[in-house]
C-alpha positions as a Markdown table, in Angstrom:
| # | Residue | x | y | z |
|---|---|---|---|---|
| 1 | Unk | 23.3 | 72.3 | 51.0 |
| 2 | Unk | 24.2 | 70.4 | 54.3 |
| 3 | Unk | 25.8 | 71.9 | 57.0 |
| 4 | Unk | 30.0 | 71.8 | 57.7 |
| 5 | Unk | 30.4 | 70.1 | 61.0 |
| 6 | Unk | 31.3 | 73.6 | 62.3 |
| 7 | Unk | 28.1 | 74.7 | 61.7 |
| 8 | Unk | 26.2 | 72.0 | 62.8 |
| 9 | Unk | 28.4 | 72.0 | 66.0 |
| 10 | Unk | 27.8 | 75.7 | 66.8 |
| 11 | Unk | 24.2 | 75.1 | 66.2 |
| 12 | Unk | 23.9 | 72.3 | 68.1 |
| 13 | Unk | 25.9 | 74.1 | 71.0 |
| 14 | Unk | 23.3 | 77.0 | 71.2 |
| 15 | Unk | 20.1 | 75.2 | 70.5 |
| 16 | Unk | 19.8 | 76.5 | 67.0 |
| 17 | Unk | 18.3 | 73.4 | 64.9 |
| 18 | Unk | 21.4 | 71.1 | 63.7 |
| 19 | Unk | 21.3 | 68.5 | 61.3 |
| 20 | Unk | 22.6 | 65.9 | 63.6 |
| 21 | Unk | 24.1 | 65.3 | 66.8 |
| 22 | Unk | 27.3 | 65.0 | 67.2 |
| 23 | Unk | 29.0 | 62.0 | 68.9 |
| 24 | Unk | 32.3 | 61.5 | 68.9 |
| 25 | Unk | 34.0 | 57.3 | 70.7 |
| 26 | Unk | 37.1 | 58.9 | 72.5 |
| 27 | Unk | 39.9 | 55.0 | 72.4 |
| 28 | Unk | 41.9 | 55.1 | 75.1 |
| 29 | Unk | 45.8 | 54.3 | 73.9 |
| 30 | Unk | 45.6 | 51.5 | 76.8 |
| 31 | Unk | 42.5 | 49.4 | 74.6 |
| 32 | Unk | 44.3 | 50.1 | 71.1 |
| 33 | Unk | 47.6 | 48.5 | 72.8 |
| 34 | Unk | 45.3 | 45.8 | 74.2 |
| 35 | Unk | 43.1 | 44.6 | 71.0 |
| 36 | Unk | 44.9 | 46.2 | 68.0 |
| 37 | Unk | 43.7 | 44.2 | 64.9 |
| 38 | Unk | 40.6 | 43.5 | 66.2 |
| 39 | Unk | 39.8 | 47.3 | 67.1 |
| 40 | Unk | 41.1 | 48.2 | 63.4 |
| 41 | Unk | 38.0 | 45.9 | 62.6 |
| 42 | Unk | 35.6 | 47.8 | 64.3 |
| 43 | Unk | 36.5 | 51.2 | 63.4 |
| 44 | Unk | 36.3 | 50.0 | 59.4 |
| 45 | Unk | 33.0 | 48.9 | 59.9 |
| 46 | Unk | 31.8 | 52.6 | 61.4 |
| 47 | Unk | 33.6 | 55.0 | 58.6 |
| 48 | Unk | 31.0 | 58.0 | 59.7 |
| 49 | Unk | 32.2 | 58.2 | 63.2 |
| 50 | Unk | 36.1 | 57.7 | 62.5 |
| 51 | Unk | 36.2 | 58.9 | 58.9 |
| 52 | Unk | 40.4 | 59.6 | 58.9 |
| 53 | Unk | 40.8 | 55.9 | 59.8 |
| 54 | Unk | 43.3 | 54.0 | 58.1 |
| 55 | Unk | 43.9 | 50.4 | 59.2 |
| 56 | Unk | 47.7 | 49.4 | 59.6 |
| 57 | Unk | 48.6 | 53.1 | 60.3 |
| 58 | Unk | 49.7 | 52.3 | 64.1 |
| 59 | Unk | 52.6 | 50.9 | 64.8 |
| 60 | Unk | 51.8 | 48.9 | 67.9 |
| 61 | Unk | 55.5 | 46.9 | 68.8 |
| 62 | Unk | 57.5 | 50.8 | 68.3 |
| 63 | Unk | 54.4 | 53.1 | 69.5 |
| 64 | Unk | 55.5 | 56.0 | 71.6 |
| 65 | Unk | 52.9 | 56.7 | 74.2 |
| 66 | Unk | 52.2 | 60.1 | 75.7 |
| 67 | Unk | 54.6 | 60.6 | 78.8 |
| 68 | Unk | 52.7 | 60.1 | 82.1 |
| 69 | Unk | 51.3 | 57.0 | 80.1 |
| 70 | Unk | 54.4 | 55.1 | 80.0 |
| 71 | Unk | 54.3 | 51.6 | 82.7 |
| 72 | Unk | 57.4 | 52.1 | 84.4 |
| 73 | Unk | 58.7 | 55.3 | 83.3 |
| 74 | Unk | 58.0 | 57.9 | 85.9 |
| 75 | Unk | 57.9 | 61.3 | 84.2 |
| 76 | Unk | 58.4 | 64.9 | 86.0 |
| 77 | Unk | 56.2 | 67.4 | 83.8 |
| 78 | Unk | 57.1 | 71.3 | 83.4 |
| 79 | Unk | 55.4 | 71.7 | 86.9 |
| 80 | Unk | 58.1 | 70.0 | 88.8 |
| 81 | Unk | 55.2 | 66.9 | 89.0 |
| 82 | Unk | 56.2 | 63.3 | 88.6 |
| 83 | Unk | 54.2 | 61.2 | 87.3 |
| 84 | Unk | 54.0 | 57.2 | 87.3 |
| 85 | Unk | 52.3 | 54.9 | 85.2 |
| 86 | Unk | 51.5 | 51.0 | 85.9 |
| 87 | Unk | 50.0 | 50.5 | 82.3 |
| 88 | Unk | 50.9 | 51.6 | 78.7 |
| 89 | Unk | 48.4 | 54.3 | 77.5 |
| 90 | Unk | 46.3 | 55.1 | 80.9 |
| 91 | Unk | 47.3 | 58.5 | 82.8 |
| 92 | Unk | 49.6 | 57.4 | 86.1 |
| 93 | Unk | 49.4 | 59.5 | 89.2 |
| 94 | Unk | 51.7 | 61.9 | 90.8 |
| 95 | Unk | 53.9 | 60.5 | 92.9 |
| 96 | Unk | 56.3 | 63.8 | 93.4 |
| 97 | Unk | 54.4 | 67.0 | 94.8 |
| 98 | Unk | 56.7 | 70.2 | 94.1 |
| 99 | Unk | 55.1 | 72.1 | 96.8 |
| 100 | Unk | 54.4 | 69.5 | 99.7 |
| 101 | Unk | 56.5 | 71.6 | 101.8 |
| 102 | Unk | 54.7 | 75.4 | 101.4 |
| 103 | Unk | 58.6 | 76.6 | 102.3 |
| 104 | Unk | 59.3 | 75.9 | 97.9 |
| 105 | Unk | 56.1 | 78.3 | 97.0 |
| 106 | Unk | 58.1 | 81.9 | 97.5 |
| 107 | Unk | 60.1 | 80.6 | 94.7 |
| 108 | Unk | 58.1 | 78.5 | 92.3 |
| 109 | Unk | 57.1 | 80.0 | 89.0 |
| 110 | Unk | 54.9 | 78.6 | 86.7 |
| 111 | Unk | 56.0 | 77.4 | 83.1 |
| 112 | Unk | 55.9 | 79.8 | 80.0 |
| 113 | Unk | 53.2 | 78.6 | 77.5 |
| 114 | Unk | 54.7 | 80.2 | 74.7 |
| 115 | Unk | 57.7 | 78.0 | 74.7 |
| 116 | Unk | 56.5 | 74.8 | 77.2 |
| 117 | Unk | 53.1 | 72.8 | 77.3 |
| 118 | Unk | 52.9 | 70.6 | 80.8 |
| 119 | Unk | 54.3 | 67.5 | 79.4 |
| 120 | Unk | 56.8 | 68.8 | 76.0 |
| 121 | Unk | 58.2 | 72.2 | 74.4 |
| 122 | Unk | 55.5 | 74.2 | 73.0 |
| 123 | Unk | 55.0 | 74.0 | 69.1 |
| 124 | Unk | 52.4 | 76.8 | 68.2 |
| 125 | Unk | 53.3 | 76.9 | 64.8 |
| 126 | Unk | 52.2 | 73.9 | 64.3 |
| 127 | Unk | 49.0 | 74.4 | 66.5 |
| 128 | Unk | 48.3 | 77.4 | 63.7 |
| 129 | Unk | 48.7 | 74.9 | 61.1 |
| 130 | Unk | 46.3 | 72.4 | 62.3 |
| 131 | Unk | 43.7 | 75.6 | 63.1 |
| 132 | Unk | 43.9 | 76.4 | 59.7 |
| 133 | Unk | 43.6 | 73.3 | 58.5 |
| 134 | Unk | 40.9 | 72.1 | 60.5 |
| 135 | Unk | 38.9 | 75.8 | 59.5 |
| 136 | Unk | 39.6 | 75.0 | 55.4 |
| 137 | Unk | 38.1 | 71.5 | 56.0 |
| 138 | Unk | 35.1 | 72.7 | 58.0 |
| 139 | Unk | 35.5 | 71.5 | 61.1 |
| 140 | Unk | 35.7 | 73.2 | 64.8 |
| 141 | Unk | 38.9 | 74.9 | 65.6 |
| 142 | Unk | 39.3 | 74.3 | 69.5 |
| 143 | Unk | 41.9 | 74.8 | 72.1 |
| 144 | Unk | 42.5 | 73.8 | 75.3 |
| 145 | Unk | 43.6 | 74.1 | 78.5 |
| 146 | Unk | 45.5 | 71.3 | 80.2 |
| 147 | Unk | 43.4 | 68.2 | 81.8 |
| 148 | Unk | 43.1 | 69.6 | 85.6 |
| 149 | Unk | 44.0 | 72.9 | 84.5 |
| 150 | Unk | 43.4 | 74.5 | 88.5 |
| 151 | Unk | 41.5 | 72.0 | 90.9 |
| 152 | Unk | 43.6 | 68.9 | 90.1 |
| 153 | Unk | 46.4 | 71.1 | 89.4 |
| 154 | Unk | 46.5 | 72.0 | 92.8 |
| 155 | Unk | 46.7 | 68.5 | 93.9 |
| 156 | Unk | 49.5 | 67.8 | 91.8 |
| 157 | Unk | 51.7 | 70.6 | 93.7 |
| 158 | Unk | 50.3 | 70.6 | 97.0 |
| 159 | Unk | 49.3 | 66.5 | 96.9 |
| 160 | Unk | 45.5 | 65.7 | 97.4 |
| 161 | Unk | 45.6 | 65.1 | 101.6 |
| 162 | Unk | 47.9 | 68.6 | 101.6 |
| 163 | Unk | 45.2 | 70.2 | 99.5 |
| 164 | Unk | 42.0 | 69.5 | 101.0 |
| 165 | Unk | 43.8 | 70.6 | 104.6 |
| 166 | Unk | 44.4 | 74.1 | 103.2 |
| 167 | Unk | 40.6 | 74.4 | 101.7 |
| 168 | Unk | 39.5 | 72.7 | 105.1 |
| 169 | Unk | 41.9 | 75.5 | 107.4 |
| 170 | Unk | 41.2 | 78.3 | 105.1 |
| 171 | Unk | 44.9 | 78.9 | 104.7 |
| 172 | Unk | 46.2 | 81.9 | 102.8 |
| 173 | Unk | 48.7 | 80.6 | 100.9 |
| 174 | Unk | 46.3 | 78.3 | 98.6 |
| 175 | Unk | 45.7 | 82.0 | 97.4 |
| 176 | Unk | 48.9 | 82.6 | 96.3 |
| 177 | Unk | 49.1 | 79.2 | 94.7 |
| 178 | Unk | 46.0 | 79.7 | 92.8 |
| 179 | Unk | 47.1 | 83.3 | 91.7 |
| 180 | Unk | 50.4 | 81.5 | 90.5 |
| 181 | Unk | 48.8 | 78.9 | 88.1 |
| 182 | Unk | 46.3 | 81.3 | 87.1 |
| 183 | Unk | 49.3 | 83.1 | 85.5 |
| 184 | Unk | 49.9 | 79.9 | 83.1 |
| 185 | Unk | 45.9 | 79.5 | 82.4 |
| 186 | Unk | 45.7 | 83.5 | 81.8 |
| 187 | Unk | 48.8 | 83.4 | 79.2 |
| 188 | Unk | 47.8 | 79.8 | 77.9 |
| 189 | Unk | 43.9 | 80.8 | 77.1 |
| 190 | Unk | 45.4 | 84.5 | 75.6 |
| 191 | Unk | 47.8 | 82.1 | 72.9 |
| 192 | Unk | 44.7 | 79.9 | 71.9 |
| 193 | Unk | 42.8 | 82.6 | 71.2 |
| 194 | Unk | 44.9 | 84.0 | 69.2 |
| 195 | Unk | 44.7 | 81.2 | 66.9 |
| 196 | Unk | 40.7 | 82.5 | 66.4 |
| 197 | Unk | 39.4 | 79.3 | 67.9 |
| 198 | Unk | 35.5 | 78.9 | 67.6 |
| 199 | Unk | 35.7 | 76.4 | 71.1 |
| 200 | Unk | 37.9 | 76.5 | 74.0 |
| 201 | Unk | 37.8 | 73.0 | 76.4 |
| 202 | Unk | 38.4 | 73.0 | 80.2 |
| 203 | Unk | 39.0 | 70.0 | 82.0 |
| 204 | Unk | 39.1 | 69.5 | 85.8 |
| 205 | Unk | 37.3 | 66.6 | 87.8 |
| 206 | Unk | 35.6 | 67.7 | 90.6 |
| 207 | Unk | 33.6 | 64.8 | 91.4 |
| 208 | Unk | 34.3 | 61.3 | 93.2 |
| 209 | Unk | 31.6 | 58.6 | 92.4 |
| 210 | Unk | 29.1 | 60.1 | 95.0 |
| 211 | Unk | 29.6 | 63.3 | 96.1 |
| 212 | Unk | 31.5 | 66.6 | 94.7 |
| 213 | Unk | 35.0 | 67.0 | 96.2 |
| 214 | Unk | 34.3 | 70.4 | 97.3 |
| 215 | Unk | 31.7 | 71.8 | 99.2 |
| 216 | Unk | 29.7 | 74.4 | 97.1 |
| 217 | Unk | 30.5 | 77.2 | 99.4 |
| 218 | Unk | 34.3 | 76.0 | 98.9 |
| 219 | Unk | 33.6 | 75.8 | 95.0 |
| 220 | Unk | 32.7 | 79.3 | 95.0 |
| 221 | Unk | 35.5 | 80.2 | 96.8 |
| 222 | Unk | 38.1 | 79.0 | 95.1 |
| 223 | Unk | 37.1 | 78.0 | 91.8 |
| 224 | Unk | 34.5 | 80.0 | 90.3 |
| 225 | Unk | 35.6 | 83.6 | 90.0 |
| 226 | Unk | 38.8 | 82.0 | 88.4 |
| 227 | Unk | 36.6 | 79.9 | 85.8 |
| 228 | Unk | 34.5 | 82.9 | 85.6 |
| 229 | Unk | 37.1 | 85.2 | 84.5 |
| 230 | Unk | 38.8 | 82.6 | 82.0 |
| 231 | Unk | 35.2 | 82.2 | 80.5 |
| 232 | Unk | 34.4 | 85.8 | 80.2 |
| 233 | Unk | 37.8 | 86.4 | 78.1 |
| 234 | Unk | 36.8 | 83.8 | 75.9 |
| 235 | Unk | 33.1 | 84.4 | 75.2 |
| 236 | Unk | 34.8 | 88.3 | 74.6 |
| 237 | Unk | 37.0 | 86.6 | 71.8 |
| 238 | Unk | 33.8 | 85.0 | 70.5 |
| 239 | Unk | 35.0 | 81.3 | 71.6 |
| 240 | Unk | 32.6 | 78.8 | 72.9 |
| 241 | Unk | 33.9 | 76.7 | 76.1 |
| 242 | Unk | 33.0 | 73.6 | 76.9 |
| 243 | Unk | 33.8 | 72.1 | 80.6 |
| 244 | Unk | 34.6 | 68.9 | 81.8 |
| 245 | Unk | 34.4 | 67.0 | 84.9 |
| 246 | Unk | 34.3 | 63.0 | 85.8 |
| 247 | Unk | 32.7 | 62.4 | 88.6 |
| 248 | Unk | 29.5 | 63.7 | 90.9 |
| 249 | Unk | 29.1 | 67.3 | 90.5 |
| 250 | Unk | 25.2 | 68.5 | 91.3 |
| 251 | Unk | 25.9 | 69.7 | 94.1 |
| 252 | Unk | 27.6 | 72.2 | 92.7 |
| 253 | Unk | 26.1 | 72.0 | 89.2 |
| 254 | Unk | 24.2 | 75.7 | 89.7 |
| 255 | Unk | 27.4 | 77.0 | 90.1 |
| 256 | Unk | 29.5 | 75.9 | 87.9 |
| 257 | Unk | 26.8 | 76.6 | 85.1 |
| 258 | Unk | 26.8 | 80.6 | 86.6 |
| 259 | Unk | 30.7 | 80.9 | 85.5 |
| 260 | Unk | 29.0 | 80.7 | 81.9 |
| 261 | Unk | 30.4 | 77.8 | 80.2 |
| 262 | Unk | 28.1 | 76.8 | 77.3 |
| 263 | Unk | 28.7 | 73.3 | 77.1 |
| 264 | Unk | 28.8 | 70.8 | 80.4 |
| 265 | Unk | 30.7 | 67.7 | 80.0 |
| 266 | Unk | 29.1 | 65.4 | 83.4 |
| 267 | Unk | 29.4 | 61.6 | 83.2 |
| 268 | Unk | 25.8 | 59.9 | 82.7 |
| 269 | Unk | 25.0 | 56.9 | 85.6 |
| 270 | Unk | 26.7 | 58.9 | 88.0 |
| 271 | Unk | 25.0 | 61.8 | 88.2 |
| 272 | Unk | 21.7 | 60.3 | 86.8 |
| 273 | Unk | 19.9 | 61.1 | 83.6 |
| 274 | Unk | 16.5 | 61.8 | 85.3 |
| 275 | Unk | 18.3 | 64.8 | 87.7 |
| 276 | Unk | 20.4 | 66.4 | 84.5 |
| 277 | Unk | 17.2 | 66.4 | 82.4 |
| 278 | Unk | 15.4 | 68.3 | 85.7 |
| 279 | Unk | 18.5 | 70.5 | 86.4 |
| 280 | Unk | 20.4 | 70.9 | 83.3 |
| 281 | Unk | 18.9 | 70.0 | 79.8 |
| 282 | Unk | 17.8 | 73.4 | 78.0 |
| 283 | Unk | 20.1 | 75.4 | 79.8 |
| 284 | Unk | 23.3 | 74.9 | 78.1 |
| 285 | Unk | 24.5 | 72.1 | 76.4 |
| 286 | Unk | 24.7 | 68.7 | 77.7 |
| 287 | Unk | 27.7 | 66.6 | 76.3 |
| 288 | Unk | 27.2 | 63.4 | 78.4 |
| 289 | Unk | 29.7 | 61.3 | 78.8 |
| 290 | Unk | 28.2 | 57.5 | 78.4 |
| 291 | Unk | 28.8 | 55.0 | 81.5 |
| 292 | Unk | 32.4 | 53.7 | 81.0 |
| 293 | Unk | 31.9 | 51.9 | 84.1 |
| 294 | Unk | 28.9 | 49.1 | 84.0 |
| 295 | Unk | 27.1 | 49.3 | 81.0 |
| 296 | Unk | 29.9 | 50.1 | 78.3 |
| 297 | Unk | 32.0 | 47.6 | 78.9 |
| 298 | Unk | 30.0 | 44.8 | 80.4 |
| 299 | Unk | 26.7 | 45.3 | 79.5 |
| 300 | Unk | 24.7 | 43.1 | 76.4 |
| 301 | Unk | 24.5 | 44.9 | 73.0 |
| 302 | Unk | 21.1 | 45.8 | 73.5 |
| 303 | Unk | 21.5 | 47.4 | 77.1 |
| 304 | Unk | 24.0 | 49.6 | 75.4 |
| 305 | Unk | 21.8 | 50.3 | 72.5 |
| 306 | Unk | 18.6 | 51.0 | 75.1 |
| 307 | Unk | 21.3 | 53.4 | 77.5 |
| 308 | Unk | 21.8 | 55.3 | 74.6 |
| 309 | Unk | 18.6 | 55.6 | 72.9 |
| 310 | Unk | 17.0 | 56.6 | 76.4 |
| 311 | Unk | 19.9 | 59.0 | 76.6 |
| 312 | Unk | 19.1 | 60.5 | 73.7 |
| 313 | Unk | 15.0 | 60.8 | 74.0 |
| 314 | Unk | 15.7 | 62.3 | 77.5 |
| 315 | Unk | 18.4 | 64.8 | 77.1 |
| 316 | Unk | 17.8 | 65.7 | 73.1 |
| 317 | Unk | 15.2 | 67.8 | 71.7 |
| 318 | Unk | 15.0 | 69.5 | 68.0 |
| 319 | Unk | 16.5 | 72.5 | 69.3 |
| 320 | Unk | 20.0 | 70.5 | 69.8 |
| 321 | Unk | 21.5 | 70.6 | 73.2 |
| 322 | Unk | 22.8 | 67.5 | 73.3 |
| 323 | Unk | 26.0 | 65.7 | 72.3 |
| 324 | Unk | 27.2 | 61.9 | 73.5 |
| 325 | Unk | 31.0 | 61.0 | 73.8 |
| 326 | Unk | 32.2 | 57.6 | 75.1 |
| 327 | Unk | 36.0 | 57.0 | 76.4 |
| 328 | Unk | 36.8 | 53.4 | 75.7 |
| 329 | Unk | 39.3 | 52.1 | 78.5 |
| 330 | Unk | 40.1 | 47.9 | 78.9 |
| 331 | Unk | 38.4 | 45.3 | 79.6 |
| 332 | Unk | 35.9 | 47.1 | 77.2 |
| 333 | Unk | 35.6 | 44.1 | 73.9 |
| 334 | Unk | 35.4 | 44.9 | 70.6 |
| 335 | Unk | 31.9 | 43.6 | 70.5 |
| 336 | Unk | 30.8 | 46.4 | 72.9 |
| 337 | Unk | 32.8 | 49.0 | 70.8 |
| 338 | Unk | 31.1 | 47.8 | 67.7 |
| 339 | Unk | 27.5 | 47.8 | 69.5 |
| 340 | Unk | 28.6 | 51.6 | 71.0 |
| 341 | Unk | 29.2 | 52.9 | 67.4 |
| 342 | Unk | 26.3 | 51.2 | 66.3 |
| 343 | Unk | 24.3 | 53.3 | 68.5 |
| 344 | Unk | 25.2 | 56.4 | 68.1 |
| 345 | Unk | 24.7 | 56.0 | 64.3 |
| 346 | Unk | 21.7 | 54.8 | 64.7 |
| 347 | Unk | 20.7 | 57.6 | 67.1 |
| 348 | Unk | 22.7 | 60.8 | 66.1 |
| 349 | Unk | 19.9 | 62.1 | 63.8 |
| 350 | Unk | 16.7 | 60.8 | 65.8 |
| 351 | Unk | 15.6 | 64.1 | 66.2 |
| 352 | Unk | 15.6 | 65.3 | 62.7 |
| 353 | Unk | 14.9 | 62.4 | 60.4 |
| 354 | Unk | 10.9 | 61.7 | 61.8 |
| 355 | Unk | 11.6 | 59.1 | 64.5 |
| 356 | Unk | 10.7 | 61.8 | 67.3 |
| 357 | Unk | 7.2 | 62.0 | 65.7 |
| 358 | Unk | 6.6 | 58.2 | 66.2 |
């Protein structure tokens, strides 16, 4: 009997012998607004990865895009953050930092996540429904904490110049801050797992394209015991988390992997496959993001097939330990997306079907 794609996923999370690896091609709202038909197209042609697809389902002239994705509609989030948006469907920036002026921190409070998510009122009965749903079906159950959940969180209070002059001075009060928005990841992580999730998600870039944005000294600082603890409640609840970051994190890859995540979400090119198969690959699970940058969208169909097939001999192994997950952003084509989903069908069982032995 095959396995559910819970159980494959679990298996293939902690290197117990799945059936497959999953992949999963994350579309931007920005490229479905940009090539509509055409990406309906593609996504037919690939029914395993996007299997609830149904062409003419989106309403592109009346579709309502997430706020903080809206061009020209700046949005102020349960934070006291505004954000702005130049085009429909990509995250804008914060233009509005609540707590530029440290004076505002005595009395800022962090939202309730029982009755407000960052960007709209809370709905967990309808979070419950999709659990159970998603657990009748046979799929993973997962909850989350908000993209930016503490590092880029901070940022968004303090603004980024504001920020990196408190970590730089040492000053006190980023301690207060942190204790503050810990009180909303505590409460928010406590309401997921609640839910019996079997994976929680964590989100927060710490990387710019060469270097991480923290020192590791400053990582362990301020970060890590707070990841730590958030990671040790849910691994006590019997939840998985999974942690992502964009960007260049090795330096601080050794300690990001000691707050005990068991899945690391790094993007591929940037951090170099060679290094995460020397310092990563065996010791928890790799989800690599694929190159949204070069190859993705304006690379050949074969480069993107050979990118992921030398992904996937590198990184893989029998064991599992490996999953691939592309975001899609403009000016990728259609032809690209097509050759992307193409490869990951082609590669997703390479491991178990006898290609490995050849």
């Amino acid at each position: 009997m095959p396995l559910s794609e819970r159980e494959n996923y679990i298996r293939n999370a902690t290197f117990r012998r799945p059936e497959w690896m999953p992949v999963h091609v994350a579309i931007s709202d920005a490229t479905w607004d940009a090539l509509r038909g055409e990406l309906e197209q593609v996504l037919l042609r690939h029914p395993t990865l996007f299997p609830d697809f149904r062409p003419g389902a989106r309403d592109y002239e009346h579709y309502q895009f997430a706020p903080a994705h809206r061009a020209g509609e700046d949005f102020t989030d349960a934070w006291g953050c505004t954000w702005r948006s130049s085009v429909n469907g990509l995250e804008g920036v914060v233009i509005h930092h609540p707590l530029a002026d440290w004076a505002a921190l005595e009395s800022f409070a962090p939202p309730d996540p029982s009755v407000q998510w960052d960007r709209q009122p809370a709905s967990w009965a309808a979070a419950q429904e999709r659990a159970a749903q998603a657990r009748q079906a046979g799929r993973v159950v997962a909850g989350s904490l908000p993209h930016g959940f503490l590092f880029l969180r901070l940022t968004y209070l303090r603004g980024f110049e504001n920020f990196m002059l408190d970590v730089a001075t040492g000053d006190e009060r980023l301690n207060a801050l942190i204790e503050k928005v810990m009180i909303y990841n505590r409460r928010l992580v406590q309401l997921w797992l609640e839910l019996s999730v079997d994976l929680m998600e964590f989100g927060d870039d710490l990387g710019a394209q060469k270097a991480s944005l923290l020192s590791p000294s400053q990582f362990r600082h301020y970060l890590a015991p707070r990841y730590q603890e958030l990671v040790a409640v849910c691994h006590q609840a019997g939840a998985l988390v999974a942690f992502h970051s964009d960007g260049y994190i090795m330096d601080i890859m050794d300690d990001l992997l000691a707050t005990g995540i068991d899945i690391v979400n790094p993007q591929d090119l940037v951090n170099g496959i060679e290094t995460l198969a020397k310092h990563v690959k065996g010791r928890v699970c790799i989800r690599l993001d694929v190159d949204r940058q070069k190859v993705v969208p304006y690379g050949t169909r074969q480069e993107i097939r050979e990118l992921v097939e030398y992904e996937v001999r590198t990184l893989g192994s029998p064991l599992g330990g490996l999953e691939l997950i592309c975001g899609i952003y403009p000016p990728t084509p259609p032809e690209n997306i097509d050759a992307l989903c193409a490869a990951f069908e082609e590669f997703r069982t390479f491991w178990w079907d006898g290609r490995a032995r050849t």
